[in-house]
C-alpha positions in Angstrom: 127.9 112.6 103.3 126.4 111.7 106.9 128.6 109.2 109.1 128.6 105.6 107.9 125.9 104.5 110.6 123.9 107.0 109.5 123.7 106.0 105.9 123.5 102.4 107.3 120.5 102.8 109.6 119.1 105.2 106.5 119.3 102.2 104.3 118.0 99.5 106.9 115.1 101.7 107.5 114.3 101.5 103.7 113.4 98.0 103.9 111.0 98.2 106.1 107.9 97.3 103.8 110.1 94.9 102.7 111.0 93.5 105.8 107.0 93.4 106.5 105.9 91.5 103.4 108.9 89.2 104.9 107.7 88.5 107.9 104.2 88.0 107.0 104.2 85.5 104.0 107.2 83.6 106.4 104.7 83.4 109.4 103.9 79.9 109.3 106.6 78.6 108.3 109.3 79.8 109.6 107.6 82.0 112.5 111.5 82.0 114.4 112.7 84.1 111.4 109.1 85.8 111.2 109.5 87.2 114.4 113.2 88.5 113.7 112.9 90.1 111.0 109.8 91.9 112.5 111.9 92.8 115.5 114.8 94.0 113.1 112.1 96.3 111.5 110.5 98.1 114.5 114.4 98.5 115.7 114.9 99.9 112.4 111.6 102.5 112.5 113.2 103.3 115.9 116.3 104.4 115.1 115.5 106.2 111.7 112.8 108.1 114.0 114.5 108.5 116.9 117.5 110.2 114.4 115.0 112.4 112.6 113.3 113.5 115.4 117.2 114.2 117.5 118.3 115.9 113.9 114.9 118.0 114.2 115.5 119.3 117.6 119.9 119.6 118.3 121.0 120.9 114.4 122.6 123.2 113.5 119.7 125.0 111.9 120.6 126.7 108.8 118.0 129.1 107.2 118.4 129.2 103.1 116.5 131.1 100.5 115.4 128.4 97.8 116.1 129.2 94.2 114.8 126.6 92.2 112.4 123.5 93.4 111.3 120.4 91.8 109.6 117.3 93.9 111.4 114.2 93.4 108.9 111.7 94.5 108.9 109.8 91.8 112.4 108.0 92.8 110.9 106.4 95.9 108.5 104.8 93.7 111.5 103.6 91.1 113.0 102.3 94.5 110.0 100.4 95.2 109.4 98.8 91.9 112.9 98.5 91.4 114.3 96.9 94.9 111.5 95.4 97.1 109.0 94.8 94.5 110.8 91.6 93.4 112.0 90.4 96.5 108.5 89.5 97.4 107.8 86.7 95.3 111.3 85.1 96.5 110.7 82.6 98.9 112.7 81.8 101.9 112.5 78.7 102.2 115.6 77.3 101.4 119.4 78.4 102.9 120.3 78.9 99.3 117.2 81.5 98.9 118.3 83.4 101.9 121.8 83.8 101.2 120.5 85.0 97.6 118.5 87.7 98.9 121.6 88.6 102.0 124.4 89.0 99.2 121.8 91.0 97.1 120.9 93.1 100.4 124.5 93.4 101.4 125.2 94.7 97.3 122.7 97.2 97.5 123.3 98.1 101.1 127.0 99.2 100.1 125.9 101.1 97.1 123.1 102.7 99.1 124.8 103.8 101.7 128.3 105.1 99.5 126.1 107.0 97.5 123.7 110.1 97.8 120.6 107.4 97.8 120.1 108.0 101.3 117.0 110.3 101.0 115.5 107.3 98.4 114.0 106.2 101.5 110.1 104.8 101.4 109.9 104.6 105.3 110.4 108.4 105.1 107.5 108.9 102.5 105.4 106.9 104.8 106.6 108.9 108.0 105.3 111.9 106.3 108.1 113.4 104.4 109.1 114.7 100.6 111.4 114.6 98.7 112.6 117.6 96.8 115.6 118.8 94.6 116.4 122.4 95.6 118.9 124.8 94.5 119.5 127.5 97.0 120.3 131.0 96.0 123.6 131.0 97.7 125.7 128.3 95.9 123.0 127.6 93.3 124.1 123.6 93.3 121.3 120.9 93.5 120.6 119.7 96.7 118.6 116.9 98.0 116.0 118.2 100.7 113.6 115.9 103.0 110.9 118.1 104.4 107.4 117.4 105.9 106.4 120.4 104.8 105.8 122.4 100.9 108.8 123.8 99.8 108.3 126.9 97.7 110.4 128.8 95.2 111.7 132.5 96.5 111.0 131.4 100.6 113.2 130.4 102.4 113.3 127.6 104.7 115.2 126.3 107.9 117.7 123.2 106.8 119.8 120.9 108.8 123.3 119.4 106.7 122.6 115.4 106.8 125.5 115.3 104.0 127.3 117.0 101.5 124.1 117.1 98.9 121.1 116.4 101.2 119.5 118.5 103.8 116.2 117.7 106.2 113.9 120.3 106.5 113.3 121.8 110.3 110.8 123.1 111.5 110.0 126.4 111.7 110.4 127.9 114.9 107.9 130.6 115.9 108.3 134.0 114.0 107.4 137.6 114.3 106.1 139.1 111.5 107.7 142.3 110.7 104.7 144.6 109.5 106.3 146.2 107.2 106.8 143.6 105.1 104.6 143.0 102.1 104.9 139.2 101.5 104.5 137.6 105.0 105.1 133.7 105.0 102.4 131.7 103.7 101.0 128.8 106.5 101.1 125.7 104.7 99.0 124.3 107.4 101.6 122.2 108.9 
């Protein structure tokens, strides 16, 4: 798994929206906490970019053949409906409310960030990326793999380690194509 912070800033970063809706519907009423969590949000963005972006350019790039592929958007949208969803509708305008939502935060913050939930991330879907369950052909265990780009079964593509299970695509650096071979890679037009 990646370094505590890491999983921590991950799961920060999830909230986002969340932290959005927050701000907005507590505007003018409570505009002090309005403007905080807003600020906690664009540090948030920051961070998860500015790690993405550092991961993207100083890994340890690792190129893997993939073996099996299946696109696992579909738990971003579980994590939406099941997470932030209902949080909206709470309002904050009692201490008692906002020490409700902190302690249910704090809960799934420590379950988020102990477990492999860390690519369950809808600030990354919004940023661009997908979410994919790929077995590669050398260990053939599922892996969890964050990539911008299509990932397709029998290429291989260029991984950095973010922890144990889950990998973030890189991007490809530039290749030369060898003409003797038959199947050149396939531009996927990023």
């Amino acid at each position: 798994m990646p370094r505590v912070w890491v999983r921590s800033v991950l799961f920060s970063s999830s909230y986002i929206p969340l932290m959005l809706i927050f701000a907005d519907l507590n505007w003018n009423r409570q505009r002090e906490w309005a403007i905080g969590i807003l600020v906690f949000a664009v540090l948030c963005f920051g961070v998860t970019w500015g790690y993405l972006s550092f991961t993207a350019t100083h890994a340890n790039p690792d190129q893997r053949q993939v073996l099996k592929v299946q696109q696992r958007e579909g738990e971003v949208l579980n994590y939406i409906a099941a997470y932030i969803i209902p949080f909206v509708t709470l309002p904050f305008d009692t201490i008692e409310n906002g020490i409700a939502v902190l302690i249910l935060l704090g809960t799934l913050g420590i379950i988020y960030v102990r477990s492999n939930m860390i690519a369950i991330n809808p600030t990354l879907s919004l940023l661009g990326y997908h979410l994919y369950a790929v077995t590669f052909a050398a260990d053939e265990e599922s892996h969890v793999v964050i990539a911008r780009r299509t990932i397709v079964r029998g290429r291989p593509i260029t991984v950095a380690r973010l922890g144990n299970v889950v990998y973030i695509q890189l991007p490809e650096r530039m290749h030369t194509h060898d003409p003797n071979d038959s199947d050149p890679p396939a531009f996927d037009g990023d």
